[in-house]
N, C-alpha and C positions, 0 to 999 in steps of 0.2 A: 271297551273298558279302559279305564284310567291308568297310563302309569303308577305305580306305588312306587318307581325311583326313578330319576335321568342322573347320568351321570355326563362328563363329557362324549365319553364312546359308547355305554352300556346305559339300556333300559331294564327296568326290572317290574315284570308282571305278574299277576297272579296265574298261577297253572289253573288250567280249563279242567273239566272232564272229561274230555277227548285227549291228553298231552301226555299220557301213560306212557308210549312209544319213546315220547323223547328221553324220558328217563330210562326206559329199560335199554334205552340204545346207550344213552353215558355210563349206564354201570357196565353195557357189557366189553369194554376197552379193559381190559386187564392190567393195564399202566394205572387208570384212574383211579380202579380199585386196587392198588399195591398197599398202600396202606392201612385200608380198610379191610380187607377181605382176603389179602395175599392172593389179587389179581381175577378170583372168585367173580364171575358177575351176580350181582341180585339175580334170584329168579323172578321172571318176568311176574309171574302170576302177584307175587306182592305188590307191585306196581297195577295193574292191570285191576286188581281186587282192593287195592287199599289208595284208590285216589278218594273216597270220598271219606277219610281221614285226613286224607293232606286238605279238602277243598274245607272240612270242617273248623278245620283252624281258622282258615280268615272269620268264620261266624263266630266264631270263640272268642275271639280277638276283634271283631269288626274291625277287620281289614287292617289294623296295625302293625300285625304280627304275622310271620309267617314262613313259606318256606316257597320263593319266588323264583320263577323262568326267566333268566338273562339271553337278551339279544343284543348282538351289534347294532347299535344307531345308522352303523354304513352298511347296510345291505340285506340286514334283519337278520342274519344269521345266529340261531340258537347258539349259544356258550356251552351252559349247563345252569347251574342254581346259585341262588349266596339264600341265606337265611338269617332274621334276625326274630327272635322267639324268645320267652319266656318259657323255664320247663311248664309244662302239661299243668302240675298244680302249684307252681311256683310264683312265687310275689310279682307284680307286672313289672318293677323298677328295677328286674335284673335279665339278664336276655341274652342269651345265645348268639355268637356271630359264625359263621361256618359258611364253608362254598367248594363244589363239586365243579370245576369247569376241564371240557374236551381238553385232549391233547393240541389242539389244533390253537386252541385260546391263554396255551402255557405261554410264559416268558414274554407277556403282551403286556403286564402293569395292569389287566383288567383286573384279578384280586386283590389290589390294594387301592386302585382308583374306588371301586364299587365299596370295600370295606371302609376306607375313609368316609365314603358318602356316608355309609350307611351307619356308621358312630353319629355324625351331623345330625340324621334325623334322630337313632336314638336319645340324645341328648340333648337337643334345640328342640325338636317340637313332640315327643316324646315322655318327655318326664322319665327315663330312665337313669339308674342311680349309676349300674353296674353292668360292661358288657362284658361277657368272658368268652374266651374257645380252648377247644384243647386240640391235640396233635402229638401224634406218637412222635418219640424222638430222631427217629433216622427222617423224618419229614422236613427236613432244614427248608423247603422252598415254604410250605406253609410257616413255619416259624416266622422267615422274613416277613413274611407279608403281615403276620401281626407284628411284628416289631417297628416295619415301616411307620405304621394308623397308631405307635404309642404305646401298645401294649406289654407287656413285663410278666414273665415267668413269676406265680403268685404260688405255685406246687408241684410237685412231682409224682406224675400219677403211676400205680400200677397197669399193668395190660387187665384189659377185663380177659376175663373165662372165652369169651368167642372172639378172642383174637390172638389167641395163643400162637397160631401157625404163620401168622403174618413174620415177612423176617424183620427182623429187628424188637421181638416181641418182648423179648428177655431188657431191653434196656426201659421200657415203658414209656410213657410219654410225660407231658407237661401240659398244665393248665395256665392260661394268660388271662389278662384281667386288665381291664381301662376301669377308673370312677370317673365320675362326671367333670372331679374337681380337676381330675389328672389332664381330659380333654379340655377344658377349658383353660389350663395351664401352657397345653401346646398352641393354643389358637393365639398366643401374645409373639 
């Protein structure tokens, strides 16, 4: 199968039917899931029962969209994921940016190399208007990484209901937000 991204280091795939494992391996690092889950792994069985959810999106989407398996270019080593989506029944010109990568993949410049990429296609070949992400507040390593690729604090969100026990829950997080004009303002 086809690349769906290269970047200079990171390839980005679509996840198989068989790639359940990799994911239930990245949630189960309690660091990965600090912010998410207050260190909680996903239970496996939601992975293991709900790939042909995540494989249905590409059909949804023919293949534009989606929520993609990152490897190293040098040695093919699994990352973890980046996603670029439209919500479920949402307009297609606005899209999701988000990425779950190992501990081992932190502090590499792969979230902002692959995020940059991946505004590029949102926006050059795409047709999208609007990309956003959110992130809880004490999350400062993801903040940067949107800040890097352009992006600006557009809200300040409350904690949902199932994220109450995560720490830091009480200060809630932030929504970011690129437009198309904002990226093509930085491309000069």
């Amino acid at each position: 199968m086809d690349p769906y991204l290269r970047s200079e280091r990171v390839t980005l795939r679509q996840f198989g039917a068989d790639d359940a494992e990799l994911l239930v391996e990245l949630d189960s690092d309690p660091a990965v899931m600090r912010y998410l889950s207050g260190g909680v792994p996903t239970p496996p069985e939601m992975y293991r029962d709900g790939m042909a959810n995540l494989l249905a999106g590409y059909e949804r989407w023919s293949g534009l969209f989606g929520l993609f398996a990152a490897y190293e270019n040098d040695g093919g080593a699994f990352i973890g994921w980046f996603c670029l989506r439209p919500r479920r029944e949402g307009p297609l010109d606005e899209a999701e940016l988000g990425y779950r990568l190992r501990q081992a993949a932190w502090g590499k410049g792969y979230a902002t190399e692959v995020s940059s990429a991946l505004l590029t296609r949102a926006f050059a070949e795409l047709e999208v208007r609007m990309v956003w992400g959110e992130t809880m507040a004490l999350n400062v390593p993801s903040q940067h990484v949107m800040e890097k690729v352009g992006m600006t604090v557009v809200e300040d969100l409350p904690t949902p209901e199932d994220m109450m026990a995560v720490e830091g829950s009480e200060l809630g997080g932030y929504r970011y937000e690129i437009t198309r004009e904002q990226w093509v303002a930085l491309q000069h």
